[in-house]
C-alpha positions, 0 to 999 in steps of 0.5 A: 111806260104805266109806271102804276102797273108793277107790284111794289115788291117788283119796282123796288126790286128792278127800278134802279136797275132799269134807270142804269139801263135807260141812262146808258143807252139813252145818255141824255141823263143819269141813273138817278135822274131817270128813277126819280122820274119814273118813282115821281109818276108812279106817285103821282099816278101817272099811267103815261110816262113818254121815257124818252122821244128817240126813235129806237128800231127793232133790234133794241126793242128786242133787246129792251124787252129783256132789261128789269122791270120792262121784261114783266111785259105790259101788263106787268111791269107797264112798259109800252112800245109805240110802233111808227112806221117810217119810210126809209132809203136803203141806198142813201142819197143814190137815186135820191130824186127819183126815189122822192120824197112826201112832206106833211103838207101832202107836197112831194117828188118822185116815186115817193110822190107819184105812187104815194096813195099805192104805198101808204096803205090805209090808216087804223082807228083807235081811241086815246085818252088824254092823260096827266101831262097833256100826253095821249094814251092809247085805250085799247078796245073792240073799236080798234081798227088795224091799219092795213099795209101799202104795196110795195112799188117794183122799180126798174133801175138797176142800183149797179148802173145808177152807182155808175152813172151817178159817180161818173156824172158827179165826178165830170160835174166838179171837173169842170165846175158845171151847174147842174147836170143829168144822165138817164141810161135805157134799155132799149127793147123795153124802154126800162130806165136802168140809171137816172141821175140829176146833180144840181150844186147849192150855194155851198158848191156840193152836187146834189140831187134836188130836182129831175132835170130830165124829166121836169119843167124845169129840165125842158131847154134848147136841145141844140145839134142833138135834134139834128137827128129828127131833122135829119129823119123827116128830110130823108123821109120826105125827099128824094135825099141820100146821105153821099148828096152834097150841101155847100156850107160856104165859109162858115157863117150863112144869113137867114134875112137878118139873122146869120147861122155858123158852124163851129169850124172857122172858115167853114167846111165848103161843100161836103157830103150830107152824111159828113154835115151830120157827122161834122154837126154843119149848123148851116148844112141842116138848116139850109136842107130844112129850110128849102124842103119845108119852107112852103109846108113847115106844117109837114115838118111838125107832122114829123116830129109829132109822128116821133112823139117828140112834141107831146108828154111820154106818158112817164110814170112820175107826176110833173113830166114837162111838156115840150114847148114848140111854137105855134104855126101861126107865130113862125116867122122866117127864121124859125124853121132854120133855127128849128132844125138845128136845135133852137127855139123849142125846149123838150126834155133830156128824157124826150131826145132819149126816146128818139135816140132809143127809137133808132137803136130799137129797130124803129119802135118808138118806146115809151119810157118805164121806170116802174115794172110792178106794183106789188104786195108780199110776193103777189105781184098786183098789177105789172107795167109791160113795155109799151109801143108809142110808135111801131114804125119811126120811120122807113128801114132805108131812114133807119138805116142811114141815120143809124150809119151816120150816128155811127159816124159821128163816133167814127170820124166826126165831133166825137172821135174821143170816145171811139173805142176799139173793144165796141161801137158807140153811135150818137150825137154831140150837142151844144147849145147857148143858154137863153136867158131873157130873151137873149142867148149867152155864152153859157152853154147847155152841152149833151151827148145822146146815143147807144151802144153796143152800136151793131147791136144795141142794148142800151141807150143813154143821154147825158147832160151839163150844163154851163160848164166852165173853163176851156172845154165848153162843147158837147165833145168834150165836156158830156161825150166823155161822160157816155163814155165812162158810163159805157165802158164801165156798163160794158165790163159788167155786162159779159153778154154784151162781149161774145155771143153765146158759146155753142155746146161743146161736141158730144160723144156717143158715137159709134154706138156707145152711150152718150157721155159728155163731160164731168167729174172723171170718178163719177164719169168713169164709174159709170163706163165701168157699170155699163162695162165700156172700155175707157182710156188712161184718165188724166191727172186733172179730175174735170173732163171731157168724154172723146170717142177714140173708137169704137169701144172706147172712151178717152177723157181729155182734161177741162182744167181751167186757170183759177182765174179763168172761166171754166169749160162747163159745156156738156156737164150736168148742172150740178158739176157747171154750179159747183166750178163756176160759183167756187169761180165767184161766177153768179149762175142763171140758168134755163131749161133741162138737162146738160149745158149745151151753151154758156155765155162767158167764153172758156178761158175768158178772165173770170170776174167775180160776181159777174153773171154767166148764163147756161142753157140746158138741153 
């Protein structure tokens, strides 16, 4: 404050009363404390009082507007509030990483980072003149130059989502005391990254999100047995191979000069079917069927991955995506394709296998990853990020088809028959792979789970991954795959279009000459047949119906009454009657098009889960 400013007849009136207000929300000093300060500076003639340095939001500024001596304004009673603009997370630490951060240095992550100069608008100019105290005081002038606001960044996660797959990776992370973990849910069609979450534990052994695993530098690792899956693309692509083919795997354990391949199973799995090789994850079975197919054109077999666009950056949207490490051509040695086609000696990310995976649920369309829609300023929407295609065509429909059988497989009968649900499809791959460290593999492991689900008819797709976990369950299996499927499930239960197809519109009257009634508010329904003078049978106790054709000239009703708990029949009414049952259910509506509904996405009777969306179609 400009303790200068006041009258005398108004400071002495109002300054004691004004130093109980500041000690008793500030608490740092007493009453008397804070009118010897201010009574000291109004001597003194200082014109720049800082009160206190504690940042205060809008809702106290108001209300301090309104205490003695501060409520003369500034050019009365000399009280001055300094507007700082601070960025802050509305969630808390959910999605903390990705969201990001910027230091005064001008070194940061994420969002925060990437989109700095979109969000940070244009700073003003004003002249301060320094003051007793060695405090800077603003001069206001006609130099003045306002500062103009950022834009706002639209992002494309889903908080819902990002709660449950942060909760569901922290919870498997402290389970089995893993390192570090991640997981990344897409919606397939667009690519739109719905959840993203990277856990990392300090030295004091909590989780928390300090770097993106999934998408940096630091994150580009051995993907180990979920490769197998590009492997098997470019064998079925560039051969005469089917899957119900036969591969012998011998007892478990196969040479490549001097360096020997196993299979996790002791004693091996003999000969077996190309398709069960897959399913089973048979290291030897993939390895042996690259390595004789591309061993005298290993240049083929790079082509393909590149043609997946698995050996170059995706083009994300956030600075520092790390780019996949393959080895060069001219440094391969005898071992390296072998190696290669079961996940070894290469790194890619967590982000980049997704993309493939997504590629297989979407029909082939290799999608390159969003994790911004929109950039916007106010409600104007200033530039928007539309879904883009990386590749229209992975590979051929009868590839397609095979993979897509045997991702499905894996979850069926193969290494991850423990997230096999009876309610929806899961298809993916398990993966595990030893932690190279100097130059040498341990017995650490990087354990991962990459798919999609609802399998027959994909909506979304999602890796995820732990590393080093400990104890006894070591393997993809049993440490990521349970992870996928907690965060399934509980996507699954909240997403109510992924359980039925829309419910077709219900029969309508109107036969037989009479005018078209469907269904409604009996009172209202049947003060219309009166009006038009048609006949109507006896109405029944419950005031929601259906209109039925009886005969010629008459309308009968036939109740629509639904459990309170229960989704309510909303098929042939106008909109207003659908908005008034279902959101007296808790049901949150979205609705398209004029009219009656015609179809409903939740089924009649269904348990009504509130909160939930249900969408109606009108026509």
């Amino acid at each position: 404050m400009d303790p200068t400013i006041a009258s005398d007849e108004v400071f002495k009136k109002d300054v004691d009363s004004l130093s109980v207000k500041l000690s008793a929300f500030f608490g740092d000093r007493t009453p008397t404390e804070y009118k010897h300060r201010i009574t000291n500076a109004r001597k003194a003639k200082r014109q720049y009082l800082i009160l206190n340095r504690v940042q205060i939001g809008y809702q106290d500024k108001k209300k301090m507007e309104n205490w003695p001596l501060f409520r003369e304004g500034r050019y009365r009673g000399g009280v001055i509030f300094e507007k700082v603009d601070k960025r802050y997370k509305p969630f808390f630490t959910l999605a903390n990483r990705t969201i990001g951060y910027l230091n005064e240095d001008g070194y940061g992550a994420g969002l925060e980072y990437s989109f700095n100069n979109l969000l940070k608008g244009k700073d003003g100019e004003a002249l301060f003149q320094k003051v007793a105290g060695g405090n800077w005081k603003q001069v206001f002038g006609e130099t003045d130059a306002r500062p103009s606001e950022g834009s706002d960044v639209v992002t494309t996660i889903d908080v819902n989502l990002q709660d449950v797959a942060e909760s569901a990776l922290l919870r498997h992370l402290e389970y089995h005391s893993a390192d570090q973990g991640c997981v990344v849910v897409m919606e397939v069609k667009t690519g739109h990254i719905k959840a993203i979450s990277n856990l990392s534990r300090n030295s004091a052994g909590y989780y928390g999100e300090t770097y993106n695993f999934a998408v940096g530098s630091k994150g580009l690792r051995d993907p180990g047995s979920t490769f197998k899956l590009a492997s098997m693309i470019a064998l079925l692509e560039d051969t005469s191979l089917n899957i119900t083919d036969s591969v012998d795997t011998g007892d478990g354990a196969y040479k490549f000069y001097k360096n020997t391949v196993r299979d996790h199973k002791p004693g091996g799995y003999g000969r077996i079917t190309i398709k069960e090789a897959f399913e089973k994850s048979s290291n030897i079975a993939i390895a042996k069927l690259v390595d004789e197919h591309f061993r005298l054109q290993p240049e083929r077999f790079m082509q393909y991955i590149k043609n997946m666009g698995m050996a170059g950056p995706l083009g994300f949207q956030l600075e520092g995506e790390g780019i996949p490490n393959f080895p060069p051509l001219n440094k391969w040695s005898g071992i390296t394709l072998p190696w290669m086609a079961h996940g070894y000696g290469f790194l890619i990310t967590p982000l980049q296998t997704l993309a493939l995976y997504n590629a297989v649920a979407n029909d082939g369309k290799v999608m390159q990853p969003l994790i911004v829609s929109a950039i916007k300023k106010a409600d104007k929407i200033e530039k928007e990020f539309k879904p883009v295609v990386l590749n229209p065509k992975l590979c051929s429909p009868e590839t397609l088809a095979d993979v897509r059988e045997m991702l499905e497989g894996v979850v069926e009968r193969g290494t991850a028959t423990n997230i096999r649900d009876s309610h929806y499809k899961i298809a993916g791959k398990t993966g595990t792979a030893q932690t190279l460290e100097d130059g040498r593999y341990l017995k650490k492991y990087y354990t991962s789970f990459a798919g999609y689900f609802p399998a027959d008819r994909p909506k979304y797709s999602c890796i995820v991954v732990i590393d080093n976990p400990k104890g006894y369950s070591q393997y993809g299996s049993d440490v990521a795959a349970p992870v996928f499927k907690e965060i399934a499930d509980k996507i699954y239960a909240r997403d109510l279009q992924m359980h039925f197809p829309y419910v077709a519109a219900a029969p309508e009257a109107g036969k037989n000459g009479l005018p078209l009634i469907q269904a409604g508010y009996q009172p209202e329904l049947a003060e219309i047949c009166n009006a038009l003078g048609i006949r109507q049978a006896v109405a029944p106790a419950d005031e929601w119906v259906q209109a039925v054709v009886e005969d010629s000239s008459r309308i009968g009703w036939k109740t629509k009454k639904s459990p309170m708990e229960s989704v309510p029949d909303v098929r042939g009414m106008t909109l207003r009657d659908a908005l008034y049952l279902l959101e007296n259910k808790g049901l949150r509506v979205e609705y398209q098009g004029r009219g009656r509904v015609s179809r409903q996405s939740q089924v009649p009777g269904a348990k009504a889960l509130k909160g939930s969306i249900i969408k109606l179609d009108l026509g």
